[in-house]
C-alpha positions in Angstrom: -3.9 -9.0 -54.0 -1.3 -11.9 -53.2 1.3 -11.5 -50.9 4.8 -10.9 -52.1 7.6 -13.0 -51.6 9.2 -10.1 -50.1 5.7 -10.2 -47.5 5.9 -13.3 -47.1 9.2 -14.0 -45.7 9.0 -10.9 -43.2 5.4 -12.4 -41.5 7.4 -15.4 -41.4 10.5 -13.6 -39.5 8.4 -11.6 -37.3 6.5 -14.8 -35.9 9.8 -16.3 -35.4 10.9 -13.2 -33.3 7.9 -13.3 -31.1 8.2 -17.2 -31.0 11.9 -16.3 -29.6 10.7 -13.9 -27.1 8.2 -16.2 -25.8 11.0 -19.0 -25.2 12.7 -16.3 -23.7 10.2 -15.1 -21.0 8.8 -18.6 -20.7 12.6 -19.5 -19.2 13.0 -16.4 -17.5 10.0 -17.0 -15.5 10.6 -20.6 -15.0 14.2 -19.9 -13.4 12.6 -16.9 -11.4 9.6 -19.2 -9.9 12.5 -22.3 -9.5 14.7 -20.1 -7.7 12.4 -18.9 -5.0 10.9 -22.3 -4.6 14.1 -24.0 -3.8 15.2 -21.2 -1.4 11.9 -21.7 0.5 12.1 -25.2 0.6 15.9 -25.0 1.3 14.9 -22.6 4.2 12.1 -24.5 5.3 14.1 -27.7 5.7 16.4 -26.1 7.4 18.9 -27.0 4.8 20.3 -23.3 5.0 20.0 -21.3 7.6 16.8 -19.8 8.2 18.2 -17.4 10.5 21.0 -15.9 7.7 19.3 -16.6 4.7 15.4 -16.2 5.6 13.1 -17.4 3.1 10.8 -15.9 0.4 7.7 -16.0 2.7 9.1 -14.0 5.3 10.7 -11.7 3.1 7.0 -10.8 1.1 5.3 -10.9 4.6 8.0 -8.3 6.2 7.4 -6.2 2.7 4.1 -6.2 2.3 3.7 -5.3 6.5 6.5 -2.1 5.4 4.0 -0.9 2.5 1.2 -1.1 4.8 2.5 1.2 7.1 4.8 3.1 5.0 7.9 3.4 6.6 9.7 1.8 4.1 8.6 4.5 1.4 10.8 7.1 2.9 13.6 5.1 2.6 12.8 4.0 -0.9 12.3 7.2 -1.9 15.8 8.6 -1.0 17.4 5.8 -2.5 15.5 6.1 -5.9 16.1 9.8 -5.9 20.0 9.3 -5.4 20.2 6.7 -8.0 18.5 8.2 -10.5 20.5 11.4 -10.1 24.2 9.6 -9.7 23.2 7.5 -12.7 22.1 10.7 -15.0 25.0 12.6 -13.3 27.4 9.4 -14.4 26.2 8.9 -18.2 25.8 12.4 -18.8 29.2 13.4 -17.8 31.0 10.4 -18.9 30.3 11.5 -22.5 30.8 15.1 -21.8 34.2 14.2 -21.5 34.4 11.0 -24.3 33.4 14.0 -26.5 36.1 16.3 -25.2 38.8 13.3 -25.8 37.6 12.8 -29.2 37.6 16.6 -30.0 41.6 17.0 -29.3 43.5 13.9 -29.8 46.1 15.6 -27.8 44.2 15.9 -24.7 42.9 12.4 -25.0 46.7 11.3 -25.4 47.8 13.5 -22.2 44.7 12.0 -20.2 44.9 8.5 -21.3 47.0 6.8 -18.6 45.2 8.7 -15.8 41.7 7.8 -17.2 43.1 4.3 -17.5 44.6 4.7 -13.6 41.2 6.3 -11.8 39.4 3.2 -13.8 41.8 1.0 -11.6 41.1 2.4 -8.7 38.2 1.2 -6.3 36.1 4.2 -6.8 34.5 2.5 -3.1 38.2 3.6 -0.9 36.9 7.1 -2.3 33.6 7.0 -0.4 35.4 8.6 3.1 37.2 11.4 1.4 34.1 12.3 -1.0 31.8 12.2 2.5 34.8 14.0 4.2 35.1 16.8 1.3 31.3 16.8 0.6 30.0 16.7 3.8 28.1 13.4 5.4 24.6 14.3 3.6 23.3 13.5 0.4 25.4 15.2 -2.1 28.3 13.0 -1.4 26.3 9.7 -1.4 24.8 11.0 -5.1 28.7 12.3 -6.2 29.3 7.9 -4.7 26.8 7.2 -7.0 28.0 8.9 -10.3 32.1 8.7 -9.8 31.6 4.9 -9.9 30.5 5.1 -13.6 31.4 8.2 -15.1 35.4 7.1 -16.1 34.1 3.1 -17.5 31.6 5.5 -19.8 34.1 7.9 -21.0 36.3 4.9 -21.5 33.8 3.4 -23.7 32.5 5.7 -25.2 35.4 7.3 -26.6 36.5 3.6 -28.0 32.9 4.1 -29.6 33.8 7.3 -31.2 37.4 5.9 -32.4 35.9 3.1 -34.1 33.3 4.5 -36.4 33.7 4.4 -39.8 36.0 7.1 -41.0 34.8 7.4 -43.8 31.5 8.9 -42.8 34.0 12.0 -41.5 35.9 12.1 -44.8 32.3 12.5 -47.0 31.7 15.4 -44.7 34.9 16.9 -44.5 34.7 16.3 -48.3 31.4 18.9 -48.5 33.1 21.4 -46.7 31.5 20.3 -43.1 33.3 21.0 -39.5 34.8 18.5 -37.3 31.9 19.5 -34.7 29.3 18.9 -37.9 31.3 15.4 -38.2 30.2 14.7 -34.9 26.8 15.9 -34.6 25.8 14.1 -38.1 27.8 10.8 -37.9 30.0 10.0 -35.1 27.7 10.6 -32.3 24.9 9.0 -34.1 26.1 5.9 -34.8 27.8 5.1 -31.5 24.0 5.3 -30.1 23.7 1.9 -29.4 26.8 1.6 -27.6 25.9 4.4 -25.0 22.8 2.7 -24.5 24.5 -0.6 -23.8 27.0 2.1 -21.4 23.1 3.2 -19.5 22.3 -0.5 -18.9 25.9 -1.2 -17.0 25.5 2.0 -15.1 22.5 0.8 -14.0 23.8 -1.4 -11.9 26.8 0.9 -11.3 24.6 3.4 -9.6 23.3 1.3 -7.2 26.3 0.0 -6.0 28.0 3.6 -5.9 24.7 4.8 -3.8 24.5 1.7 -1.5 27.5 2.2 -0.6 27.4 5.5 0.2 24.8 5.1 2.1 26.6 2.0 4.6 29.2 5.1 5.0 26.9 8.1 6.0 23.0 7.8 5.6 20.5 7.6 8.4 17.7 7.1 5.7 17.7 4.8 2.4 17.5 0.9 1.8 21.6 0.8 2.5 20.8 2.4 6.1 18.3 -0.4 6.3 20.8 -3.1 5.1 23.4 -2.2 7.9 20.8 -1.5 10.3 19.4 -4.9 9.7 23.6 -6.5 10.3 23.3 -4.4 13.5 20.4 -6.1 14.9 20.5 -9.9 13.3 17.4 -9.1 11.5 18.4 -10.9 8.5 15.0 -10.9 6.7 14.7 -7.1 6.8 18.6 -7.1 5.0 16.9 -9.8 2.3 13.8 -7.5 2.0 16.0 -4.6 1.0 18.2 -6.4 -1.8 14.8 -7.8 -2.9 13.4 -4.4 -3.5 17.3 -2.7 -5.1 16.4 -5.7 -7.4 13.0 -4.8 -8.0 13.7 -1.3 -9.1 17.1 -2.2 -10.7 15.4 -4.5 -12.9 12.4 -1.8 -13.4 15.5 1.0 -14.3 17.1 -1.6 -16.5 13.5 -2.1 -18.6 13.1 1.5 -18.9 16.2 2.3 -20.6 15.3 -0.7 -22.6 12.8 0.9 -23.8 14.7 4.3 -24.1 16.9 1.9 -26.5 14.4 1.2 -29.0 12.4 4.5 -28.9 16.3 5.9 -29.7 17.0 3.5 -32.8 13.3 3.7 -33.9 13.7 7.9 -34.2 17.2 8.0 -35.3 16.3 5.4 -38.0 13.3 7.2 -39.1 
């Protein structure tokens, strides 16, 4: 049987879609490999300083030695943990209370210019009276963690639920359905992609909110082992660490990739 037209002109979009992605990941490794050449070149030459900067050899070497013997895991470990809980603590709440704005448009017009205030703020001037209030342990460095993005997703996510179609809510309303039924079946569906575009910013969110945290209070954790490495000029063990909160950013930042299409792919179907 011939291919449709129809066929035809989706096997021809598709191979232009993988062609795309393989541009993509053909630059994105080129840049990646032509970065960490010219820093160890750079370093090697002496053309930065070796001493500040360290270089990409010494950095795998000082890695690879911290696997082998594991003390880095522990540190690892409690960092992961108090991302991963900030960042769930941050997204979840964050549209706990976009929802409640968008349930009472009085409430969100009483709390709009405080919202709009605490987003001002550095949430990082907060760290000593959360640590103070909290106690110097890890509660307050995973409460760092979530304040930092739970008030730029409510923000967002409430504009999200303001913009969709009203429409959608007036064919409900118009077969009897409830404002919570509105919300359930159409506005908290189609503002899906933009909380997943809110999880990829708090990503990053997170990390800062936990790092820091950790400069202010931790004895354990890849932000203990940044200062620590200040303390004692050991510059390559400071590179090491923001080598690996990349590592696992950009591992965190996949995975809710994937979360993204898995989402869009079962809301669809």
């Amino acid at each position: 049987m011939k291919e449709t037209i129809d066929q035809i002109l989706y096997s021809k979009y598709k191979r232009q879609i993988k062609k795309e992605k393989k541009i993509v990941t053909i630059w994105q490794v080129a840049l990646f490999l032509l970065f960490i050449g010219s820093w160890e070149l750079l370093s090697s030459s002496r053309l930065i300083d070796p001493l500040l900067f360290s270089s990409p050899s010494k950095v795998i070497t000082l890695i690879y030695t911290k696997l082998g013997d594991g003390s880095i895991i522990g540190h690892l470990s409690i960092t992961l943990f108090e991302t991963i809980i900030g960042f769930l603590l941050g997204t979840i709440f964050g549209i706990i209370l976009a929802s409640t704005l968008w349930s009472s448009k009085r409430v969100a017009n009483i709390a709009d210019p405080y919202l709009v205030i605490l987003n001002a703020m550095p949430k990082v001037a907060l760290g000593p009276i959360i640590i103070v209030a909290l106690g110097p342990g890890y509660v307050s460095i995973i409460m760092m963690g979530a304040i930092i993005s739970v008030i730029i997703t409510a923000l967002v996510v409430y504009s999200a639920f303001n913009e969709v179609d009203p429409n959608y809510e007036r064919v409900l309303l118009s077969f009897g359905a409830s404002r919570w039924q509105c919300f359930k079946e159409a506005v908290f569906p189609a503002t899906l992609p933009t909380m997943i575009s809110t999880l990829k910013v708090n990503v990053g969110l997170s990390w800062v909110g936990v790092i820091v945290g950790e400069f202010l209070v931790s004895k354990k954790g890849l932000g203990y082992l940044i200062i620590y490495g200040f303390q004692v000029f050991d510059f390559t063990l400071v590179m090491s660490s923001l080598v690996i909160i990349a590592i696992f950013a950009a591992i965190m930042y996949k995975l809710v990739e994937k979360l993204e299409r898995w989402l869009i792919k079962h809301t669809v179907s």
